[in-house]
MIBAFI-158804 format. One record per atom (N, C-alpha, C): y, z, x; atom name; residue number from 1; residue in three letters. Coordinates in nm, 3 decimals. Last residue first. Layout:
BEGIN
Y:Z:X:atom:nr:rest
Y:Z:X:CA:NUM:ALA
...
//
This chain:
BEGIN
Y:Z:X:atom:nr:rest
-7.509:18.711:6.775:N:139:UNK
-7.467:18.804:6.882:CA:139:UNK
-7.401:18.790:6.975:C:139:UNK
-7.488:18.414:6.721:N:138:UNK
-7.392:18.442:6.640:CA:138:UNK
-7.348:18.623:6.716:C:138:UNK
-7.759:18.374:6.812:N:137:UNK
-7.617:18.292:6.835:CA:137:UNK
-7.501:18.348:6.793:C:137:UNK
-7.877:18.569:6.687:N:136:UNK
-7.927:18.516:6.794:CA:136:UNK
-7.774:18.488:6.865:C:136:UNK
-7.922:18.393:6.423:N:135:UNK
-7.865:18.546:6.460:CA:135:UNK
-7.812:18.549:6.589:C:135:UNK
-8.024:18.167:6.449:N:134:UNK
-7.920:18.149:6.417:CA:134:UNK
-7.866:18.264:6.443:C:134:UNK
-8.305:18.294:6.518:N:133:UNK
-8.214:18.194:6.648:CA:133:UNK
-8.059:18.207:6.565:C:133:UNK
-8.378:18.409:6.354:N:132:UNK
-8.354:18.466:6.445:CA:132:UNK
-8.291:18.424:6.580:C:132:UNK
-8.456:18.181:6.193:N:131:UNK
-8.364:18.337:6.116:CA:131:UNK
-8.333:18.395:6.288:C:131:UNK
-8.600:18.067:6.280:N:130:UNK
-8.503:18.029:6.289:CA:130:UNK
-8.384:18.112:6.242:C:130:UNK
-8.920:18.079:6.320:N:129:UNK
-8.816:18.226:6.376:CA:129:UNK
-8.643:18.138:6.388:C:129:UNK
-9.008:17.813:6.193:N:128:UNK
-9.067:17.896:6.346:CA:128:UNK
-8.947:17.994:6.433:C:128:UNK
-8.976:17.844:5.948:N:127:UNK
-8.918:17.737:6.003:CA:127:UNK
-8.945:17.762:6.149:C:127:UNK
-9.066:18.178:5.931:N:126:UNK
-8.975:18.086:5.875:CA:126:UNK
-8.931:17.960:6.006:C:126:UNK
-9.197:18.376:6.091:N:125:UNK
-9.237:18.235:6.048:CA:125:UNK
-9.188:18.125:5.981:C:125:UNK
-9.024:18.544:6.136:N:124:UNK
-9.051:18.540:6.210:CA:124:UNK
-9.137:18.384:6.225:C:124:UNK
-8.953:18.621:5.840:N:123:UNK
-8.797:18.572:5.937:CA:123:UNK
-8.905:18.532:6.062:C:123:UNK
-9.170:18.753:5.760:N:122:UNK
-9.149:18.620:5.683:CA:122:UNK
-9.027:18.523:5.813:C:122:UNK
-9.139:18.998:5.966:N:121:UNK
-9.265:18.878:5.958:CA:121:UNK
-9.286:18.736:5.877:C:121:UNK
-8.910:19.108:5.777:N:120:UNK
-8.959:19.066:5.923:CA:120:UNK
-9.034:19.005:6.027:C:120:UNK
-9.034:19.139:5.532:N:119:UNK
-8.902:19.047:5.541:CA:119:UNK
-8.910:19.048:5.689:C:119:UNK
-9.299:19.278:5.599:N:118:UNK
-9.303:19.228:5.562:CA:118:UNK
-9.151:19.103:5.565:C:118:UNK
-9.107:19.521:5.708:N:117:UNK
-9.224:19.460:5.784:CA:117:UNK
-9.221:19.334:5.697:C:117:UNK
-8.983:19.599:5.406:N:116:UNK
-8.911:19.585:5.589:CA:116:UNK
-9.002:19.485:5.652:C:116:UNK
-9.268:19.661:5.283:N:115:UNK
-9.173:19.563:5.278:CA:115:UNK
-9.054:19.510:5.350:C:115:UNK
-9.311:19.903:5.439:N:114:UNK
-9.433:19.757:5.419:CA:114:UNK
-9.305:19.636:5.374:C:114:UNK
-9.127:20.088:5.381:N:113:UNK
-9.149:20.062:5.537:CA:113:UNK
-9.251:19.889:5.537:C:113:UNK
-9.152:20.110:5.111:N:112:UNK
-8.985:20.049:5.210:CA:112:UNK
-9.046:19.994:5.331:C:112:UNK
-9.374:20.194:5.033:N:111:UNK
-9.329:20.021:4.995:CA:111:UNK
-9.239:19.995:5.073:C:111:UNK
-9.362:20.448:5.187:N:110:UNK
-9.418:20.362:5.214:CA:110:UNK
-9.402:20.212:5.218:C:110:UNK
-9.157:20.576:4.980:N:109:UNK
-9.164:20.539:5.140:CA:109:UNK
-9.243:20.429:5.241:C:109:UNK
-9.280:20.545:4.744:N:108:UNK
-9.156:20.455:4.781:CA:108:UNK
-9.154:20.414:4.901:C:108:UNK
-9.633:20.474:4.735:N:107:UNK
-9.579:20.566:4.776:CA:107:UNK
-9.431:20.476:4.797:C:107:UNK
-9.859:20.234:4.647:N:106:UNK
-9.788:20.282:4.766:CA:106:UNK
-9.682:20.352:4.670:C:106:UNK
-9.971:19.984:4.530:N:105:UNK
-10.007:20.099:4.520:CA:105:UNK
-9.957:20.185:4.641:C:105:UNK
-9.893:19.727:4.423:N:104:UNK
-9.986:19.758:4.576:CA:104:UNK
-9.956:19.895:4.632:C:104:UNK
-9.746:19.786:4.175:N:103:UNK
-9.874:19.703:4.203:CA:103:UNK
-9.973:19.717:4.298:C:103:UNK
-9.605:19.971:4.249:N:102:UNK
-9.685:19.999:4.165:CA:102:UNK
-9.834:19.917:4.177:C:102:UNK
-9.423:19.823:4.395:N:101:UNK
-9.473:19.954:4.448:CA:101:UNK
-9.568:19.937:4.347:C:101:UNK
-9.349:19.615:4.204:N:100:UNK
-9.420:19.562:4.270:CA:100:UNK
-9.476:19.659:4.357:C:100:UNK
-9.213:19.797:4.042:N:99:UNK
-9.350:19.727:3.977:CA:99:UNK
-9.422:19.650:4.067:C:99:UNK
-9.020:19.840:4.188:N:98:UNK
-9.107:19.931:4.116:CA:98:UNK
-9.208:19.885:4.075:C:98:UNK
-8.872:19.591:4.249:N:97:UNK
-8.895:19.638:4.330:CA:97:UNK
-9.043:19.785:4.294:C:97:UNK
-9.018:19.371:3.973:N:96:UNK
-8.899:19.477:4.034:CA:96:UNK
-8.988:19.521:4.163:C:96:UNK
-9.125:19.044:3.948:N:95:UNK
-9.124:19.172:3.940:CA:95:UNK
-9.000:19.263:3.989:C:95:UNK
-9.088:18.732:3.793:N:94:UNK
-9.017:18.820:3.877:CA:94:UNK
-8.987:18.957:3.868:C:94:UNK
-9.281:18.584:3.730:N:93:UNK
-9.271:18.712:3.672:CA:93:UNK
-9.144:18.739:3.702:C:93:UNK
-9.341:18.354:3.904:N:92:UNK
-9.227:18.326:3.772:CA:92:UNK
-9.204:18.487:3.726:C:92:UNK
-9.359:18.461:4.250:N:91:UNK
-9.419:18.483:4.114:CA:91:UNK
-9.347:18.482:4.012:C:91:UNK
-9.194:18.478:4.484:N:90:UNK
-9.236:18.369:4.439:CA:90:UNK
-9.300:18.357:4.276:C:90:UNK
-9.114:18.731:4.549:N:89:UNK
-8.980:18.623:4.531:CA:89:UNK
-9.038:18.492:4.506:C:89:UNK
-9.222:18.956:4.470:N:88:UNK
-9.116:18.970:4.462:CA:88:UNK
-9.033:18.870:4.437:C:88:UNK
-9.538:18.836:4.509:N:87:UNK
-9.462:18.896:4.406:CA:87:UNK
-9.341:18.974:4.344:C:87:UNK
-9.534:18.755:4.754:N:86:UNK
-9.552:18.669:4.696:CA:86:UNK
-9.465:18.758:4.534:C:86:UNK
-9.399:18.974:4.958:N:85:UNK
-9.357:18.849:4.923:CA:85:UNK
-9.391:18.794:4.783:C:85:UNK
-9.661:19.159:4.905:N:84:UNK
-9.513:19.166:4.827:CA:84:UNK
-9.419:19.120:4.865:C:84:UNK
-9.835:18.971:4.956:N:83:UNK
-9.856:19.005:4.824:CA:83:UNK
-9.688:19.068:4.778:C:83:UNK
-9.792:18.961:5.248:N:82:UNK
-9.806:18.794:5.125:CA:82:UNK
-9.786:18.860:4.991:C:82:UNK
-9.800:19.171:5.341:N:81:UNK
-9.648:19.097:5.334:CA:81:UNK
-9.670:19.011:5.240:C:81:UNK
-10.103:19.214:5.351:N:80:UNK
-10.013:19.342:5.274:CA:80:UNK
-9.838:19.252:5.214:C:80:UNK
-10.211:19.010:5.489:N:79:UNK
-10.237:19.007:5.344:CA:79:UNK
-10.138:19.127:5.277:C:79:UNK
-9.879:18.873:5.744:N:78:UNK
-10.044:18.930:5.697:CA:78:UNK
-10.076:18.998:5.518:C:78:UNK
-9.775:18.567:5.707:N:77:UNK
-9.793:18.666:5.722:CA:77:UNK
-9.948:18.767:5.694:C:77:UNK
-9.824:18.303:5.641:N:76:UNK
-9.815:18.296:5.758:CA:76:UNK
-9.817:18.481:5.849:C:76:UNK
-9.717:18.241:5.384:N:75:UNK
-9.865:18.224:5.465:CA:75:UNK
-9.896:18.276:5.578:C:75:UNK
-9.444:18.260:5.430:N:74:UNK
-9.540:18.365:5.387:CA:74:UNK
-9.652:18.387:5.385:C:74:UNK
-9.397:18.009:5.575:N:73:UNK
-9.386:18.121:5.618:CA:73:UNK
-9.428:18.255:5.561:C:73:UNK
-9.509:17.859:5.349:N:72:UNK
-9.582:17.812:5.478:CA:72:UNK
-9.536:17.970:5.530:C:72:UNK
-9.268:17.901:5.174:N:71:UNK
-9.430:17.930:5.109:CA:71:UNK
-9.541:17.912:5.226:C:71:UNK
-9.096:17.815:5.287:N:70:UNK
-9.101:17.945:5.237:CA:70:UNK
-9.232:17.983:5.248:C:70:UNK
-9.165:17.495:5.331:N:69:UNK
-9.123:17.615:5.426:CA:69:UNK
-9.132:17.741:5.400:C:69:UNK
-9.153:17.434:5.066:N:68:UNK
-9.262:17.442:5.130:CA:68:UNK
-9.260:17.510:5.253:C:68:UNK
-8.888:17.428:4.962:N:67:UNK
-8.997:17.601:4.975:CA:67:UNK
-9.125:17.605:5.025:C:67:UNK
-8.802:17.264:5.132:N:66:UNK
-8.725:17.402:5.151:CA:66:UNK
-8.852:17.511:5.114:C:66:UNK
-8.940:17.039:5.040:N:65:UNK
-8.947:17.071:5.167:CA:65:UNK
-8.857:17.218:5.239:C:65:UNK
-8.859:17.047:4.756:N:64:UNK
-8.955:17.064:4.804:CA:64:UNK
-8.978:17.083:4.914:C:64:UNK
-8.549:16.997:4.805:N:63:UNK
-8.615:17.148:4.743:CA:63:UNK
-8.759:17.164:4.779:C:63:UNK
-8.573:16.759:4.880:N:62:UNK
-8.508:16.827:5.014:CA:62:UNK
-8.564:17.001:4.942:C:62:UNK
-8.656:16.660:4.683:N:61:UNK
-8.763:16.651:4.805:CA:61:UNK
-8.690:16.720:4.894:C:61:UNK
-8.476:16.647:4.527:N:60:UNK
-8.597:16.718:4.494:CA:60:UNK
-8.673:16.703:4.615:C:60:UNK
-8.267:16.536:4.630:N:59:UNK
-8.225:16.656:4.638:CA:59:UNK
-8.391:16.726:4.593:C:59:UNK
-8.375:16.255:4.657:N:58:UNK
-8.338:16.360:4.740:CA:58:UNK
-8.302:16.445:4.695:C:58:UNK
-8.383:16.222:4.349:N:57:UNK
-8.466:16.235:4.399:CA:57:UNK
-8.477:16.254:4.533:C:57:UNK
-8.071:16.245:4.304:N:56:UNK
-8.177:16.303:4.258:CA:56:UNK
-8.334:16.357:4.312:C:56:UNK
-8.014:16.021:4.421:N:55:UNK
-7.975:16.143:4.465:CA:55:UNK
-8.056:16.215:4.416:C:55:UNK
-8.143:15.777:4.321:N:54:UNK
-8.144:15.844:4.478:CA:54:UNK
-8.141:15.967:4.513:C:54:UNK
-8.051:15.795:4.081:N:53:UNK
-8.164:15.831:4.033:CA:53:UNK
-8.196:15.846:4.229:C:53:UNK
-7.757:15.721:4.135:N:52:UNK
-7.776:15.899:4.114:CA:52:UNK
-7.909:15.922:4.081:C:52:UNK
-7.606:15.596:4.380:N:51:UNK
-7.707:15.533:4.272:CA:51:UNK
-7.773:15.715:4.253:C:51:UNK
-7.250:15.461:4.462:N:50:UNK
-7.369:15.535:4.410:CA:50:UNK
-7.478:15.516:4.321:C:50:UNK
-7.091:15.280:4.379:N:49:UNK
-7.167:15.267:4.510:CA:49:UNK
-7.283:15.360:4.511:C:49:UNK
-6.963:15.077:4.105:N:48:UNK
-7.024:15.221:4.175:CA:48:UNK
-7.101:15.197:4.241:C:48:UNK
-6.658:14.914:4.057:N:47:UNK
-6.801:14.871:4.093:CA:47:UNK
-6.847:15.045:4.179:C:47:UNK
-6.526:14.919:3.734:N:46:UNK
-6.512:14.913:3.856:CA:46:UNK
-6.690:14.919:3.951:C:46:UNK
-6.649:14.729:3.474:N:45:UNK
-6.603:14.886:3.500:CA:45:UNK
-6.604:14.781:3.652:C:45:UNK
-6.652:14.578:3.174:N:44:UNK
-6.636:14.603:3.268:CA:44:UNK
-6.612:14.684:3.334:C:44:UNK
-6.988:14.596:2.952:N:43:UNK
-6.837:14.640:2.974:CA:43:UNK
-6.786:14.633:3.145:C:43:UNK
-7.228:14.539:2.897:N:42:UNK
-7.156:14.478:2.913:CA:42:UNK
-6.988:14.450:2.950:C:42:UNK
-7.459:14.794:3.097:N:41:UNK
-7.411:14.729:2.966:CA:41:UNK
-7.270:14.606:2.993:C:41:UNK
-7.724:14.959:3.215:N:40:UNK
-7.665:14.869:3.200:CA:40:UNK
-7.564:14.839:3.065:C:40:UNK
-7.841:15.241:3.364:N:39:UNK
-7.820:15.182:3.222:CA:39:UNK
-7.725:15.074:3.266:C:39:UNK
-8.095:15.340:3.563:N:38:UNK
-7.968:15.303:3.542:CA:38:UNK
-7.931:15.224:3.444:C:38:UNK
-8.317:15.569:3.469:N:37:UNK
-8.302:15.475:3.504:CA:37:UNK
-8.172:15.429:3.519:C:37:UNK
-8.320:15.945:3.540:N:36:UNK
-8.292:15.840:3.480:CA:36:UNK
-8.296:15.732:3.517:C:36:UNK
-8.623:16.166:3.563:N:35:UNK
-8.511:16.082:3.651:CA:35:UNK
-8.474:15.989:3.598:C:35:UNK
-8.858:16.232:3.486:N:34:UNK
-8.656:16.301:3.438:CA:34:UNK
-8.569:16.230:3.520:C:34:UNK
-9.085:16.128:3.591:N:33:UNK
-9.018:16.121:3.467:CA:33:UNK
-8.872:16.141:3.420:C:33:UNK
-9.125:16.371:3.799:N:32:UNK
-9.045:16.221:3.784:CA:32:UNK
-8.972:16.161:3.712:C:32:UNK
-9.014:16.679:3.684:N:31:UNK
-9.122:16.518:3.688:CA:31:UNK
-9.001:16.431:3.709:C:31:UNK
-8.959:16.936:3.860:N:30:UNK
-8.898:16.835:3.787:CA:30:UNK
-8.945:16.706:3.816:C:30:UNK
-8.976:17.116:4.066:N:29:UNK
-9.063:17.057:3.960:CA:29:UNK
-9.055:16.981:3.884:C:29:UNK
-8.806:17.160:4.234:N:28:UNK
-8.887:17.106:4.286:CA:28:UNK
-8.994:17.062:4.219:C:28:UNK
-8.613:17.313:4.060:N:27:UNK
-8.554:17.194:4.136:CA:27:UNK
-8.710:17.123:4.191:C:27:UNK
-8.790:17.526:4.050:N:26:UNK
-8.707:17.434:3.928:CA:26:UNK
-8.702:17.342:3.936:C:26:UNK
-8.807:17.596:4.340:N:25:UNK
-8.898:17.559:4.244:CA:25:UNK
-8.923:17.499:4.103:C:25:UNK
-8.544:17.670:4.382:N:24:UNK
-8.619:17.555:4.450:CA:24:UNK
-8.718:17.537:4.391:C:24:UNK
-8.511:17.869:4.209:N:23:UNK
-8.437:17.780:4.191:CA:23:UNK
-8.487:17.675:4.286:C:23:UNK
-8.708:18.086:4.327:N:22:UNK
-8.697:18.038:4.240:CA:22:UNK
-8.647:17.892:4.197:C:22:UNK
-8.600:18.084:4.635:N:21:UNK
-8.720:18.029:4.600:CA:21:UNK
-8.721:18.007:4.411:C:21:UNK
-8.408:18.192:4.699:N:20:UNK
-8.370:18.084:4.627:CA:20:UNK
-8.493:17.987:4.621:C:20:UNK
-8.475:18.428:4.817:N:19:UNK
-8.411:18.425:4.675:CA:19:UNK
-8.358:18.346:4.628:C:19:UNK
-8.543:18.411:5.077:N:18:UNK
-8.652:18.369:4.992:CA:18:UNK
-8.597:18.398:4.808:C:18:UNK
-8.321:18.385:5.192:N:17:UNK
-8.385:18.225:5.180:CA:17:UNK
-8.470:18.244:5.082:C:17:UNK
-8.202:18.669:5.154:N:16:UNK
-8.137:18.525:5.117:CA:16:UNK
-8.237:18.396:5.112:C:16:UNK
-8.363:18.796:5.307:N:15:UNK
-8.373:18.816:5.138:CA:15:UNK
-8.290:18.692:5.094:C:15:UNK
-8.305:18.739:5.558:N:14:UNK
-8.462:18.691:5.476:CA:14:UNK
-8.468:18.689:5.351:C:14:UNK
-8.091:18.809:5.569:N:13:UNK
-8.145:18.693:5.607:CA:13:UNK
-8.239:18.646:5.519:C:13:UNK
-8.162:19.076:5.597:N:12:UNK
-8.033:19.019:5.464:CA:12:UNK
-8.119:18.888:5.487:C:12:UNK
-8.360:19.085:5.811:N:11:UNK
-8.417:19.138:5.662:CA:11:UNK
-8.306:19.056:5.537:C:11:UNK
-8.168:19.064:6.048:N:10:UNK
-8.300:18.988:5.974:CA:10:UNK
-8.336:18.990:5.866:C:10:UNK
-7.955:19.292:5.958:N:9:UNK
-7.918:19.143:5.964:CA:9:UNK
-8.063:19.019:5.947:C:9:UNK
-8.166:19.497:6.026:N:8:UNK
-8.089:19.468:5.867:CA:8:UNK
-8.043:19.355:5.887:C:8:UNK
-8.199:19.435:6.267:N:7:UNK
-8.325:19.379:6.200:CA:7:UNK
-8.293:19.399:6.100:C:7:UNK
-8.011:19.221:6.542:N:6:UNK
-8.022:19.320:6.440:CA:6:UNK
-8.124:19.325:6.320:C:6:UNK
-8.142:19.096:6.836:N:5:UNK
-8.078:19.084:6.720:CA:5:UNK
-8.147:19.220:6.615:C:5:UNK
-8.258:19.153:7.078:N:4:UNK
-8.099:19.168:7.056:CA:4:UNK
-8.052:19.117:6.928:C:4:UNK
-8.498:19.098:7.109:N:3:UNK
-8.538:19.209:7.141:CA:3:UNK
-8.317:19.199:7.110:C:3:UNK
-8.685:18.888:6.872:N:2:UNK
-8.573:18.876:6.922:CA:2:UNK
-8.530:19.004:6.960:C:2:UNK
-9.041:18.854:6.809:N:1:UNK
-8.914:18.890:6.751:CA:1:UNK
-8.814:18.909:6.863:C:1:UNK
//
């Protein structure tokens, strides 16, 4: 970890990438199947350069390769961070902050201090501590 960057500034950080784990996972599930073909017809139109079953299917592989990152950096932590990672910002449930104390059985104080740790050890494996370079730069 970065002995000059701020560790509420890590932690915002962190809560930002991994709160669009949901919505990358939407985005990253979406069958093939849903991808339209291009329709043809006989009318004249001006000529489109775009092809939107492309885009599409970049934007799902750029989601997939976003949370596969997520999901690599929470791996990546130890078994106390994975669980309240995993069940804060990856599990369709989407637990509360209370229910996820509850779950792994801790004391408020406690969940604060495990879960701090935890968004600090996700920023540390993310994309290999890029949370902390961009900070970093910006000190």
């Amino acid at each position: 970890m970065a002995e000059n960057v701020n560790e509420d500034a890590v932690i915002e950080a962190s809560k930002r990438e991994l709160n669009k784990c949901g919505q990358l996972m939407r985005q990253a599930g979406r069958r093939m199947s849903e991808l339209k073909s291009p329709v043809f017809d006989a009318q004249p139109k001006s000529p489109s350069y775009s092809n939107h079953t492309e885009e599409r299917m970049a934007k799902r592989l750029d989601a997939e390769n976003e949370l596969r990152d997520i999901l690599l950096a929470i791996e990546l932590c130890d078994n106390k961070s994975k669980q309240i990672l995993y069940d804060l910002y990856v599990d369709p449930s989407e637990y509360s902050d209370i229910e996820v104390m509850l779950h792994v059985g801790y004391q408020s104080s406690r969940y604060a201090y495990y879960k701090r740790r935890a968004l600090l050890r996700f920023a540390e494996g993310y994309k290999q501590g890029e949370i902390f370079e961009k900070l970093e730069t910006l000190a």
